[in-house]
Each structure stands twice: as C-alpha cells, then as structure tokens.
Residue frames as qw, qx, qy, qz and C-alpha x, y, z in Angstrom:
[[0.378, -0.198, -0.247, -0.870, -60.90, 74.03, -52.67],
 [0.665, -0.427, -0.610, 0.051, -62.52, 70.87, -51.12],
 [0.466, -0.281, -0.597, 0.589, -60.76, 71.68, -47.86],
 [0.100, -0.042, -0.178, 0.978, -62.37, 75.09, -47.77],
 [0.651, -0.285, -0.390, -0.586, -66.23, 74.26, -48.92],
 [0.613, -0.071, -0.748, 0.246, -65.51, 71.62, -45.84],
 [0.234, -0.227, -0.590, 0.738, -65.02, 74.25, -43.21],
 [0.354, -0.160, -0.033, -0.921, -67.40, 76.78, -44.66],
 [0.643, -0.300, -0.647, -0.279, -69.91, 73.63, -44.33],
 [0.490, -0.334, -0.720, 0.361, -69.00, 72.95, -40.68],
 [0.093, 0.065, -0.190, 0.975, -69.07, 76.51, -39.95],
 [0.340, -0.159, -0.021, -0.926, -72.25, 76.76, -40.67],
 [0.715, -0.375, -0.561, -0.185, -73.74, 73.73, -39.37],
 [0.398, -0.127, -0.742, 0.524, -72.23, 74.12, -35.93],
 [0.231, -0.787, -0.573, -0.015, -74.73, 76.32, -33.47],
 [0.005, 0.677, -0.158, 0.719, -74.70, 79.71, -32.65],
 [0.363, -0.101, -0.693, 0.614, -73.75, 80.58, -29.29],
 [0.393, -0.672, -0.510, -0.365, -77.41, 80.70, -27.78],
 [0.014, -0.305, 0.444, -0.842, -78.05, 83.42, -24.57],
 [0.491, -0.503, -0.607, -0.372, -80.13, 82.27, -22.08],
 [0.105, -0.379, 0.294, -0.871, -81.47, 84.07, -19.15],
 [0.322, -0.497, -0.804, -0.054, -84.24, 83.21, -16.16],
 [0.242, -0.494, 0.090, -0.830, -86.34, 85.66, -13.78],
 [0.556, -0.056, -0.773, 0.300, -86.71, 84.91, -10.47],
 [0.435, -0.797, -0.104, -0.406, -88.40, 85.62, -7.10],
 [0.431, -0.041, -0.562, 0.705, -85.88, 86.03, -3.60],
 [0.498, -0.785, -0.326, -0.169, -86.20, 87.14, -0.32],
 [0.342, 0.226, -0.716, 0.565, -84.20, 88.41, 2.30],
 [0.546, -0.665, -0.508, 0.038, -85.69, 87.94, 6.45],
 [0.538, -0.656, -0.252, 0.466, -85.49, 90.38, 9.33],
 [0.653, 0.467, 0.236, -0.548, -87.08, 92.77, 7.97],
 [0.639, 0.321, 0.642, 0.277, -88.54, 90.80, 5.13],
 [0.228, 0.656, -0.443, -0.567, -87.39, 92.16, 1.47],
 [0.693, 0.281, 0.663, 0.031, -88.68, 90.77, -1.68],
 [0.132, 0.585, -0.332, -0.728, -87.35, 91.04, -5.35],
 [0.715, 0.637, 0.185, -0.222, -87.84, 90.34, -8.99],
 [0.247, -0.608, 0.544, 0.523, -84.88, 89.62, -11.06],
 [0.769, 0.622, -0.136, -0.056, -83.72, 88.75, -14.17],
 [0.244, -0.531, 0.781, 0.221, -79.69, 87.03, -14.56],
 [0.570, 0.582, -0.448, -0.368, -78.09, 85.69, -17.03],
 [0.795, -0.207, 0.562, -0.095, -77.61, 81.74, -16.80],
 [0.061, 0.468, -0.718, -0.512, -74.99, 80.08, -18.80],
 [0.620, 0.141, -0.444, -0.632, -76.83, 77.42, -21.69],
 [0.313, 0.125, -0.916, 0.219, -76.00, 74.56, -19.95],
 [0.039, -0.341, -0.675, 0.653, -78.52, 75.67, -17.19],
 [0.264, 0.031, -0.183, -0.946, -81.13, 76.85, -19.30],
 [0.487, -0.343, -0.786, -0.163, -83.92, 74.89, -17.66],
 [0.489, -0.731, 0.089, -0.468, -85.80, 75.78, -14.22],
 [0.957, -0.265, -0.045, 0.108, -84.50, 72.89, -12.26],
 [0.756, 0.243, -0.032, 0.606, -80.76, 73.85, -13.69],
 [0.109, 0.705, 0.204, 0.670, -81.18, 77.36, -13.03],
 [0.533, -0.797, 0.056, -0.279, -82.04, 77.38, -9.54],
 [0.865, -0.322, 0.031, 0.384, -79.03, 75.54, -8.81],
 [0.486, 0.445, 0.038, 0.751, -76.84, 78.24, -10.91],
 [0.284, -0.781, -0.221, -0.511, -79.09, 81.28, -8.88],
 [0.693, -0.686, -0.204, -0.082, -79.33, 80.03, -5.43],
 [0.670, -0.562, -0.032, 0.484, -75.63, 80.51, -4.31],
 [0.029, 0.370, 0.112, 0.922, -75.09, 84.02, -6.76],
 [0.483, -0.761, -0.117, -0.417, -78.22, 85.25, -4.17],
 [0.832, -0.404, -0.306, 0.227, -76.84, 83.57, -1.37],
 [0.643, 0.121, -0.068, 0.753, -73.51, 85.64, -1.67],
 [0.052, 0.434, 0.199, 0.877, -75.54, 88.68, -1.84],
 [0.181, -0.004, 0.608, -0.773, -77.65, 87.99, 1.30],
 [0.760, 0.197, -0.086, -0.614, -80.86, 86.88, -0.46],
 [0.459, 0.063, 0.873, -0.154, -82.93, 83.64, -0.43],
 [0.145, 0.086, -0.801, -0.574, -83.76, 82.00, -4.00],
 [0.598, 0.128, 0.397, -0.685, -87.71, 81.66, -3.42],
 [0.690, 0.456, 0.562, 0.024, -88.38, 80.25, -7.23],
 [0.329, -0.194, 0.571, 0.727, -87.53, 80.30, -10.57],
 [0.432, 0.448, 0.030, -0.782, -90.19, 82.06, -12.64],
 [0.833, 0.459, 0.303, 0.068, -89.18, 80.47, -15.94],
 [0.521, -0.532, 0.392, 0.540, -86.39, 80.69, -18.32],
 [0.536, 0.788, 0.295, -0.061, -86.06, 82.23, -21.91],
 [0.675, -0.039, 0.173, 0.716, -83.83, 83.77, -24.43],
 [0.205, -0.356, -0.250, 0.877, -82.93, 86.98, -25.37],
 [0.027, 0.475, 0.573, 0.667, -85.66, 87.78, -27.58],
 [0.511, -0.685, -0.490, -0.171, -87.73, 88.29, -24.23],
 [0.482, -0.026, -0.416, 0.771, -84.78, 90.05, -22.57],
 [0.191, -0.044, -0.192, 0.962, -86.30, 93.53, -22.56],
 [0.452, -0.477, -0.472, -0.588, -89.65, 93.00, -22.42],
 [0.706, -0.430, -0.492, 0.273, -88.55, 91.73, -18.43],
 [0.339, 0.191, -0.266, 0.882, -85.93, 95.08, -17.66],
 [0.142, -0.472, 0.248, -0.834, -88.71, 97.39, -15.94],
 [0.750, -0.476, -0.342, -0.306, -90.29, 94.84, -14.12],
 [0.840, 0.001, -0.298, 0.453, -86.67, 93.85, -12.67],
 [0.093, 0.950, -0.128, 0.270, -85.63, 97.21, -12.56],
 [0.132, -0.843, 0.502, -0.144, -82.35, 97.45, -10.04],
 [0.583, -0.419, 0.696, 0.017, -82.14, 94.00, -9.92],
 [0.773, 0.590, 0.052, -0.226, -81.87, 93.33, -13.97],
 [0.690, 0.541, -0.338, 0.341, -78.81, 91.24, -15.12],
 [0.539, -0.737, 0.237, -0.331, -78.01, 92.07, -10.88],
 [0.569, -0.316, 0.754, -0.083, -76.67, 88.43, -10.34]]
C-alpha cells in the first residue's frame, strides 16, 4: 500500500507535459514576400532567444528568412493567433 500512495504521489507531483508555441515574422527576397506565423517549439525552446534558433533553419528549409520572433506563449493563446497566421499556422 505504501508502494502505491508513493507513485500516486510522484505522479502527481511530476509536471504536465507543457505546449509551447511562438509567432513570428519571415521574409523571402526577389520579389520580396512577407509572413506571419505561428509553429510549434518544443519546451526546451520556449523563450525568444531559444526559439529563433529552433525557427530559423525550419524557414530556411522552406526558402524563407526568420526576420523576428514576436513572442512566445502557450496553448491557451493558440487560437486566438490561427486567423492572423492563416496558411502559415502550425506551417513550420
């Protein structure tokens, strides 16, 4: 019985597995093209500084230039971001 109040205990002290997410501004050149995104950034990287390093070479791949990281948030604020983003929501 101990050994089972034990794990419920740890169970519930360990964290939930937080989602976290940033919106961003890119670019591509010749002709210039500018978007708006939203993408999903794993927790570890759930900082601007951390983010743009996660971003910049997922755009890169895609032909786009990582301008700036907006700011970074969880998913309460997901879908309050989706029609601004619109084609390029959850994109990269």
């Amino acid at each position: 019985m101990k050994h089972a109040l034990l794990a419920l205990a740890l169970l519930a002290a360990a964290p939930a597995q937080a989602q976290c997410y940033a919106d961003y501004k890119a670019k591509q050149d010749d002709p210039l093209r500018l978007h708006y995104g939203v993408a999903q950034v794993p927790d570890s990287a759930c900082s601007k500084a951390a983010a743009t390093a996660v971003l910049s070479p997922r755009l890169a791949a895609g032909g786009w230039t990582l301008l700036n990281v907006v700011s970074v948030f969880g998913p309460e604020t997901l879908n309050s971001k989706k029609a601004s983003a619109g084609a390029y929501f959850l994109r990269y």
